[in-house]
C-alpha positions in Angstrom: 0.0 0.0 0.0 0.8 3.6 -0.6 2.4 5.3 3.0 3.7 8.8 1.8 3.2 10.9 -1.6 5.2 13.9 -1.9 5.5 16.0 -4.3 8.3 19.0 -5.2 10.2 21.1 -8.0 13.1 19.4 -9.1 15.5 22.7 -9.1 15.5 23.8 -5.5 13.9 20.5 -4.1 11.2 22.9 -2.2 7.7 21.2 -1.2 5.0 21.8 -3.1 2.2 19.1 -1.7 2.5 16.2 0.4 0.0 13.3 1.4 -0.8 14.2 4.8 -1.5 10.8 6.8 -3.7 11.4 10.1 -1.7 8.1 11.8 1.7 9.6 12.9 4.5 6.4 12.6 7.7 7.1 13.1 9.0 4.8 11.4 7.5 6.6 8.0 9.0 9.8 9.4 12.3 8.4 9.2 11.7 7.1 5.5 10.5 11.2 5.0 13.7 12.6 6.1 15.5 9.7 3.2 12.7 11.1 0.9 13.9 14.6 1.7 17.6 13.6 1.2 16.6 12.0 -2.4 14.8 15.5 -3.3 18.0 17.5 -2.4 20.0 14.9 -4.2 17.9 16.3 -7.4 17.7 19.2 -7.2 22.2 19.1 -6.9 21.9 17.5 -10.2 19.2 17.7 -12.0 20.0 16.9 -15.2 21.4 13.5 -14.7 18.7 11.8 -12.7 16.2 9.2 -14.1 12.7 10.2 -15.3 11.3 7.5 -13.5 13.0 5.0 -10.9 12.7 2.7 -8.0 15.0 2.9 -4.8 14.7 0.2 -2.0 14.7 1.0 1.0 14.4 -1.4 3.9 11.3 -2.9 3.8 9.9 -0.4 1.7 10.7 1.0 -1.8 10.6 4.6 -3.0 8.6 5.2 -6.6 9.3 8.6 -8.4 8.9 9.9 -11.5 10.0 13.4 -13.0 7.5 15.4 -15.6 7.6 19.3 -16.3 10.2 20.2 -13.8 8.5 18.8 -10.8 9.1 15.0 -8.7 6.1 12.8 -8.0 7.7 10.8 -4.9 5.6 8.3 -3.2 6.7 5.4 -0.5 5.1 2.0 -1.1 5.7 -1.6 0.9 8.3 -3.5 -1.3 5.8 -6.1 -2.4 3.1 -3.5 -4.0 2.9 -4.5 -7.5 5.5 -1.5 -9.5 2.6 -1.2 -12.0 0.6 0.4 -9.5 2.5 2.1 -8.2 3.5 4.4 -11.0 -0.2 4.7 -12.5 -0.9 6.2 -9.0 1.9 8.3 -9.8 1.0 9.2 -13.3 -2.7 10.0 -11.9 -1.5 12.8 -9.6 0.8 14.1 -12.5 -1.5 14.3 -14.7 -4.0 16.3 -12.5 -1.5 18.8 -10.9 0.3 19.7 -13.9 -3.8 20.6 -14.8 -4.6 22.5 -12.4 -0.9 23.9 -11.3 1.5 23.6 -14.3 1.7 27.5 -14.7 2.6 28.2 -11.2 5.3 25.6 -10.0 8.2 27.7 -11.3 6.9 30.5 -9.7 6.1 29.9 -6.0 8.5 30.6 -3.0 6.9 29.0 -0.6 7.0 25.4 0.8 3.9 23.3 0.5 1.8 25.9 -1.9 -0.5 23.7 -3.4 -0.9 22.1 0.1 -4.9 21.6 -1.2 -3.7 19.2 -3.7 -3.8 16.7 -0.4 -7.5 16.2 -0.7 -6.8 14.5 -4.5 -4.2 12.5 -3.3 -6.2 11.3 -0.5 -9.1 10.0 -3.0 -6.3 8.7 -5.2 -4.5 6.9 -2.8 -7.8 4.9 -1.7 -8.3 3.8 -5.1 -4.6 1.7 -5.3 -5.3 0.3 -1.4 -6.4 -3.1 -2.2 -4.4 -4.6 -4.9 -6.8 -7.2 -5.3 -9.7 -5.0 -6.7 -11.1 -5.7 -10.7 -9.5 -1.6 -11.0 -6.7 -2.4 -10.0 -6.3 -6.0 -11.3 -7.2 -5.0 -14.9 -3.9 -2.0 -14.5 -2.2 -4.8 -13.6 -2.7 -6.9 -16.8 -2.1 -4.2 -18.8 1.3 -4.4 -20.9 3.0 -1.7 -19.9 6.2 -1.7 -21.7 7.8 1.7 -20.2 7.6 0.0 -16.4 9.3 -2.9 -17.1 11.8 -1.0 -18.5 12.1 0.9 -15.1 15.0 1.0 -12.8 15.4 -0.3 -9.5 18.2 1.0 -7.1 19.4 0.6 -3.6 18.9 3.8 -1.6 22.5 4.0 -1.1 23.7 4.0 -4.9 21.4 6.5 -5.4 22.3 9.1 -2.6 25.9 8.2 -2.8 28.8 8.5 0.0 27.7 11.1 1.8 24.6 9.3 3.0 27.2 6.6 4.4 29.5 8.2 5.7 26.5 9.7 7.5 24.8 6.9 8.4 28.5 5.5 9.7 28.9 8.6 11.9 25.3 8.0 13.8 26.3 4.7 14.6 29.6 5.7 15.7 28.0 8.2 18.0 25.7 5.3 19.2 28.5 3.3 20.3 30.7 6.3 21.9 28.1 6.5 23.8 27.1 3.2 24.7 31.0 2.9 25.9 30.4 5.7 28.0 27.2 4.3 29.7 29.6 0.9 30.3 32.8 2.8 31.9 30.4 4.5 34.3 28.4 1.4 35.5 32.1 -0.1 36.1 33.4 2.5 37.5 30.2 2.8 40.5 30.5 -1.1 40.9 34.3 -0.9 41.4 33.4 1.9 44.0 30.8 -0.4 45.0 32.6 -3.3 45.9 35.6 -1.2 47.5 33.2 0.6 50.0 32.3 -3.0 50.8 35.2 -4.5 51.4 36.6 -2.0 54.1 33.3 -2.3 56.5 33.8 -3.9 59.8 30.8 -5.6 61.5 29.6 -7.9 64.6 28.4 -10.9 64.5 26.6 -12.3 67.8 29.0 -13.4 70.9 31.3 -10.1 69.8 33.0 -12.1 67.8 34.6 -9.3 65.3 34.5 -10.1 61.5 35.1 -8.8 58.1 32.4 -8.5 55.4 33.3 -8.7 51.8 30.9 -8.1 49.0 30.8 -10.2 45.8 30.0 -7.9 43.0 26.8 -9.3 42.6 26.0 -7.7 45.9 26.2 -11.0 47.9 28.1 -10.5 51.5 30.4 -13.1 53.2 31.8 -12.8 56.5 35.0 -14.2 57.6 35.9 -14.3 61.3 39.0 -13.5 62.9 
């Protein structure tokens, strides 16, 4: 099923409608911020990305396809049928360059044509269910230009930047994670020291020594 549509001019990479989804998952933020780092990655070089392609992601796969200036991006699970997908995205293509062709080049603004949501909403509920007679007839249709589409892996497609950040999150994850260790031995070492040095009683005044395992078990030895 479709999970995010967005949509944005190719030269600056700036917003121009999104499919808003009333559910907030954070797990499809995350895949926003990667479909925010592909639009930046057009818009830095625009004239040598694909008109249409596929990027995996994860469990989930990226569609886009590039008309007129402006990106069609939308995030589907990696098992909806790559037909569909890109009729859904020809639909909306198709209907905003209708009703907003003229203006695209000329807004400043992030999300303008944020009204366009209400299209993509209707849209999107049509390609739910793959299993409809709509949608099963689009699938036996011989579309020669999809099979002919691409499919990358997220990572060829934004390059070594997007590594070499990824590499330097989980580098900070371990720092820190070495950090949280040192201190936990450092308190049981203290622990264990502050232990060892009591003196106690035990009953007929016989004087002993108690010394703490570090699993916080005590033994007493007697003098």
């Amino acid at each position: 099923m479709v999970r995010l549509t967005l949509i944005a001019r190719v030269q600056d990479g700036l917003p121009l409608a999104e499919g808003l989804d009333s559910e907030k998952d954070a797990e499809i933020d995350a895949y926003k911020s990667q479909a925010k780092s592909l639009l930046k990655k057009f818009s830095q070089q625009p004239s040598s990305q694909a008109a249409r392609l596929s990027v995996e992601s994860g469990k989930y796969t990226f569609h886009y396809l590039i008309d007129g200036g402006v990106c069609y991006l939308t995030l589907t699970e990696k098992g909806y049928p790559k037909k569909l997908a890109f009729q859904y995205l020809e639909e909306l293509t198709n209907e905003f360059s209708r009703l907003y062709g003229q203006q695209v080049h000329t807004v400043s603004r992030p999300y303008a044509f944020i009204k366009f949501d209400t299209f993509i909403q209707k849209t999107k509920k049509l390609y739910l269910d793959t299993r409809t007679q709509r949608n099963l007839s689009k699938l036996n249709d011989d579309l020669a230009e999809v099979h002919s589409i691409m499919t990358r892996n997220i990572q060829e497609v934004l390059g070594q930047g997007e590594k070499l950040d990824s590499m330097a999150k989980m580098s900070s994850t371990l720092a820190a994670e070495s950090k949280q260790y040192a201190s936990r031995a450092k308190d049981l070492h203290r622990q264990v020291s502050s232990a060892q040095t009591i003196q106690g009683k035990i009953p007929g005044n016989r004087p002993c020594t108690i010394l703490a395992s570090p699993v916080g078990l005590s033994n007493a030895v007697t003098t």
